[in-house]
C-alpha positions, 0 to 999 in steps of 0.5 A: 500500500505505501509503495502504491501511494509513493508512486501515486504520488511521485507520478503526480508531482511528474504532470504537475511539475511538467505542465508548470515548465510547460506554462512558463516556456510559454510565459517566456516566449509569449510575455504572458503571465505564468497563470494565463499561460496555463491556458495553452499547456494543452495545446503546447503538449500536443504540439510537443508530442507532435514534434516528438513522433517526427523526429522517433519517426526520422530516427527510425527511417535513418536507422533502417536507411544506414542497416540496409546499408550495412547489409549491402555491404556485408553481402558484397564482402561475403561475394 
């Protein structure tokens, strides 16, 4: 039970102190206050995750891009 708790309440800590770094690098860059910027977490998060599944899918296209091409190579040297 005090494991479960413990988790419960590191993971909370998590999204909270996720959405207020969020809120102030929006409040930076757009000069709004830290409360008002709370309004565009969401919108920001989405744009963030976005921005993520991009660059894991470039990262996977190079990945297999440069294994081809190892393997190519391992093919011509066992010729």
């Amino acid at each position: 039970m005090g494991t479960l708790r413990s988790v419960l309440l590191l993971t909370t800590g998590a999204v909270i102190g996720g959405a207020v770094f969020i809120a102030y690098r929006v409040s930076q860059e757009t000069g709004k206050p830290l409360l008002e910027a709370f309004a565009d977490v969401p919108g920001e998060m989405q744009r963030l995750t976005e921005d993520l599944k991009e660059r894991v899918c470039a990262a996977i296209e190079r990945g297999r891009e440069v294994y081809l091409q190892k393997q190519e190579e391992i093919d011509e040297q066992l010729r």
